[in-house]
C-alpha positions, 0 to 999 in steps of 0.5 A, spaced: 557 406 344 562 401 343 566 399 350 568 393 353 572 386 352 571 386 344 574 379 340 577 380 333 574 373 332 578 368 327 575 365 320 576 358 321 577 354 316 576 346 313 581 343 311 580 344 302 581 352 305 574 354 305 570 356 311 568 352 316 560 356 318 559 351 322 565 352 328 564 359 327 557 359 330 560 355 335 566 360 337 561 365 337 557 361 343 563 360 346 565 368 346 558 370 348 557 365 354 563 368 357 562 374 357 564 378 350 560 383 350 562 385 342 563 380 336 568 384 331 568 379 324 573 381 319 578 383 323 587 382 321 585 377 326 579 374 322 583 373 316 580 379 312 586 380 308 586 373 304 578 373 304 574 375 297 568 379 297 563 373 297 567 370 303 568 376 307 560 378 306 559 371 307 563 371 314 560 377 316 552 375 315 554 369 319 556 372 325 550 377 324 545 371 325 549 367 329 550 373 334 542 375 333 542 382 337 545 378 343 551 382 343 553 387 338 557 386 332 562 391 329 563 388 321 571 389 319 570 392 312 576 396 310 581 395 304 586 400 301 581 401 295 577 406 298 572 403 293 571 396 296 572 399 303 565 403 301 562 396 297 564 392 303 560 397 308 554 398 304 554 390 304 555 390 313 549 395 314 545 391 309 547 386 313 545 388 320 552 390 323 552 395 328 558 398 325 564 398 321 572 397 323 576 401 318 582 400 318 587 405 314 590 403 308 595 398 307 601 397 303 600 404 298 602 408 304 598 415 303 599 422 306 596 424 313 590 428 308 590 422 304 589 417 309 583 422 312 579 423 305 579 416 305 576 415 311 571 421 309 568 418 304 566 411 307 564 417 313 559 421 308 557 415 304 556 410 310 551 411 315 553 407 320 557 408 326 565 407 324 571 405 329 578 408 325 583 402 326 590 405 327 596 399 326 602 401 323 606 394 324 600 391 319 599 397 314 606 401 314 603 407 315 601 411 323 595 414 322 598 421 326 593 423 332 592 429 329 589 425 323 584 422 329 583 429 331 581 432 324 576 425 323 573 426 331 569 431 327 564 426 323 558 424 328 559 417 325 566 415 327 565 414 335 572 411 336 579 409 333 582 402 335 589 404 337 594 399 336 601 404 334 603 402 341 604 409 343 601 412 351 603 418 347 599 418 341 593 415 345 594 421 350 594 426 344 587 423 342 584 423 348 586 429 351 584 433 344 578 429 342 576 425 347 570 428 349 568 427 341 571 420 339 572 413 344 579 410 343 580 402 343 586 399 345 588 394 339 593 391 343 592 386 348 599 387 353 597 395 353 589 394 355 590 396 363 594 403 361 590 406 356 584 405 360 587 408 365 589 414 361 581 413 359 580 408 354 573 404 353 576 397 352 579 392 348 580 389 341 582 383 343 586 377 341 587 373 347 580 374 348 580 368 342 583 362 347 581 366 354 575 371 354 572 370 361 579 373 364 580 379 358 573 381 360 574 380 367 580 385 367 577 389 362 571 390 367 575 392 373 579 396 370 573 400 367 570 400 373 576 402 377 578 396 381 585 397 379 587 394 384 584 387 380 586 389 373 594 391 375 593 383 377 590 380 371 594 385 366 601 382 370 599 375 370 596 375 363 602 378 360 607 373 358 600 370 355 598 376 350 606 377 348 605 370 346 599 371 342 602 376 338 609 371 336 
């Protein structure tokens, strides 16, 4: 449902803190023209965290205008209070986005059965294709692959966007649930070898500054030109590394 080169956009922001409509809409060009083939507003990218509700929705209505169907549009709408994450979610349908991006609750570090029935609620309670977004290094908490796997089961969660850094874990999920739900690559630096173990594509942070060549070696890579996308992946490293300083 969801593949490709994916950008985790930034919020710009004025100078008095408040956001600044007028250069988003202009990144969102930026990203269509070369080649984006999914916006994701909202993301840790995007600032999510330090966005109140009127911000958040604000932001992400605008993306949805601004993108105008011309490419789809996954609203970051998660939170560590299961409550806010459904507010959130319910407003991003009303909205017009084309799904959702949980990420697992941060800071309170709940159990592995903590952690699923938070994302069943939002399954059962929105109506809405949903992408689990899996980064211990923001939350402090793994989403274990048997988690993933237990979660595959809802028809509305299509994809986890990975970024624990483990080939291993991304392997378990593939090898139990692949057939059930897509994984995403949620770092950059590890885009070429988790498609190759059978990812559909890439959250991207670099594709912020260079879209054009993200989307470039994510093509290849999804349409077995390995030869290409082990070239762009080596030249693009040392750039991606930087990104994450």
């Amino acid at each position: 449902m969801f593949q490709g080169s994916m950008v985790a956009i930034v919020t710009p922001f004025k100078g008095d803190g408040s956001f600044d409509e007028e250069a988003y809409r202009q990144l969102i060009e930026f990203q269509i023209e070369n080649g984006t083939d999914v916006i994701v507003p909202c993301g840790t990218t995007g600032e999510s965290a330090t966005l109140d509700f009127e911000e958040h929705d604000h932001v992400i209505k605008t993306c949805i205008d601004q993108v105008n169907k011309r490419v789809q549009v996954i609203a970051g709408t998660g939170a560590n209070n299961t409550a806010e994450a459904v507010h959130l979610s319910k407003n991003a349908k009303q909205s017009g986005a084309d799904g959702l991006l949980l990420v697992c609750p941060y800071y309170n570090k709940p159990s592995q059965e903590g952690v699923y029935q938070h994302y069943k609620r939002l399954a059962e309670e929105v109506a809405l294709p949903q992408v689990l977004y899996n980064v211990p290094g923001r939350t402090g908490i793994n989403m274990e692959a048997n988690t993933t796997v237990r979660l595959a089961e809802f028809d509305n969660i299509v994809a986890i966007k990975e970024a624990s850094g483990s080939l291993t874990q991304v392997s378990e999920i593939l090898a139990n649930a692949g057939e059930k739900i897509d994984v995403l690559s949620g770092d950059d630096f590890l885009t070429f070898p988790m498609i190759a173990c059978g990812a559909k594509g890439i959250i991207s942070v670099s594709a912020n500054a260079i879209p054009a060549q993200v989307k470039q070696m994510t093509s290849a890579a999804l349409n077995g030109d390995w030869e290409t996308a082990r070239k762009m992946h080596l030249e693009l490293l040392a750039f991606h590394t930087a990104m994450f300083i």
